[in-house]
Structures are given as C-alpha cells and as structure tokens.
C-alpha positions as CSV (number, residue, x, y, z in Angstrom):
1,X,-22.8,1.4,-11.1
2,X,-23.9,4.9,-12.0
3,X,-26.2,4.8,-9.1
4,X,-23.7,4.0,-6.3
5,X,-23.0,6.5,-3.9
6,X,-19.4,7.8,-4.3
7,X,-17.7,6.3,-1.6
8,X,-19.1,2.8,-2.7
9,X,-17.9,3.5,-6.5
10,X,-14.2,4.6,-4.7
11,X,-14.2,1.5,-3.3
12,X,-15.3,-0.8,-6.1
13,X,-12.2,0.8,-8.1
14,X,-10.1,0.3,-5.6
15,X,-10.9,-3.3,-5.5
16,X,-11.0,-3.8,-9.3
17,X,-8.1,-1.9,-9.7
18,X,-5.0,-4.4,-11.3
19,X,-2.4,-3.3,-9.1
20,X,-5.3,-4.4,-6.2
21,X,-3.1,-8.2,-5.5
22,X,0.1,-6.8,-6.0
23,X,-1.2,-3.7,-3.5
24,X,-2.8,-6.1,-0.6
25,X,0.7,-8.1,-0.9
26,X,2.9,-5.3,-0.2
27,X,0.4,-4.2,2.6
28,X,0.6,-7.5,4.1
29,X,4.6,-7.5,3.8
30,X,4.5,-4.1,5.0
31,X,2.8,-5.0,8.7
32,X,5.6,-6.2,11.0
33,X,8.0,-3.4,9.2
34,X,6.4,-0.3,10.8
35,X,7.6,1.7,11.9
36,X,10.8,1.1,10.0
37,X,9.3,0.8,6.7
38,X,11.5,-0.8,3.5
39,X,13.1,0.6,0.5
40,X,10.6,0.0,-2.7
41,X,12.9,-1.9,-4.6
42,X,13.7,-4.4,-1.6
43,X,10.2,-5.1,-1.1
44,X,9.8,-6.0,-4.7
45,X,12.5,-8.5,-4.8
46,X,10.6,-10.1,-1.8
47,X,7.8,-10.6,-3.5
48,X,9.2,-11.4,-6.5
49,X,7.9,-9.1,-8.6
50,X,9.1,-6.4,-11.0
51,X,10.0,-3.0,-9.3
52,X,7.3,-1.2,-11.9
53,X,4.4,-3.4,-10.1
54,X,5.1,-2.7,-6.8
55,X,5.3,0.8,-7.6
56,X,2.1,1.0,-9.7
57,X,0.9,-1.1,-6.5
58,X,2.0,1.3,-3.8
59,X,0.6,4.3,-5.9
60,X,-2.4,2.2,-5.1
61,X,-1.9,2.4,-1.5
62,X,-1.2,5.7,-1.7
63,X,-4.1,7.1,-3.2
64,X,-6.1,5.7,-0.6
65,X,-4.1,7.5,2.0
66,X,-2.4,3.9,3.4
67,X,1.3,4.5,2.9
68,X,4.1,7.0,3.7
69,X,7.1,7.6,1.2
70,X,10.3,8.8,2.4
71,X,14.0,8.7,1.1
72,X,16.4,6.5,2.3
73,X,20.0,6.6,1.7
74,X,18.9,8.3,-1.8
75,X,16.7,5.6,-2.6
76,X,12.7,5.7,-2.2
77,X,11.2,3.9,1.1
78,X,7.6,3.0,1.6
79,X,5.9,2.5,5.3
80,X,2.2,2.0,6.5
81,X,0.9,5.5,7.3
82,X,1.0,6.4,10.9
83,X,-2.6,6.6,11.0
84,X,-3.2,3.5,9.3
85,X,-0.5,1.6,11.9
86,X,-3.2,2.7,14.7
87,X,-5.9,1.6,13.4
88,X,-3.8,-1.9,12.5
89,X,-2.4,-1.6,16.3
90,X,-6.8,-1.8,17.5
91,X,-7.5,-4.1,15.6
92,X,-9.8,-2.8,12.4
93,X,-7.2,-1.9,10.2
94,X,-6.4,-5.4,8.5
C-alpha cells in the first residue's frame, strides 16, 4: 500500500472505511431528493439505522466533497452537493 499513489490510497480508505455501506445507502436514498435534500435524522429512520451511523456515514460523504449540510427548521439537513447532482444529472456520477 505504501507504494500507491495518493489519490489511489484516498480511495482505497474511502472504500474500506466502515461507515462506507451505511454512506453508499444514504447516497442512494439521497438521489431523487435533490434538490430538496432531507433532515439527517429522517433519513436515518428510513434506513433504519441509528442517527450516530448515518452521521458518521454522511461525514463520509462529506469528506469526499459529495454532500451539502444546511439547517432546517433548527434541525441539520443533508443534500447531494450541487456539483455532484450534475455530474449524477450526465450520467457519471452514480
């Protein structure tokens, strides 16, 4: 591994990240919801998970510069970066 080149070894951590299932589920959940987005703790109970995993999840997302965060009525809201959308909307995003 040391002799990967640096995106490569981003990418491999991404992947064998834990959060990495729980991430690609959100992401998935989080398609037909942009531009509109969801609060956090609402997509959580969708999936049925615990509100800590699909925040350790999105923090995920985040770091690789897929997600938005706004607030919402006071409460935290998650939506697929703008940028992201596009390249979702041309087809090599998903």
């Amino acid at each position: 591994e040391a002799s990967l080149v640096p995106g490569l070894k981003a990418v491999r951590a991404f992947l064998r990240d834990p959060a990495f299932d729980t991430a690609s589920r959100l992401w998935v959940a989080l398609i037909p919801l942009f531009p509109e987005g969801v609060i956090v703790g609402d997509a959580a109970r969708h999936l049925s998970i615990p509100e800590s995993d699909a925040v350790h999840a999105l923090a995920l997302l985040d770091s690789a510069g897929m997600v938005e965060f706004s607030d919402i009525g006071g409460k935290r809201a998650v939506r697929i970066d703008p940028g992201q959308a596009l390249l979702l909307k041309q087809g090599g995003g998903s």
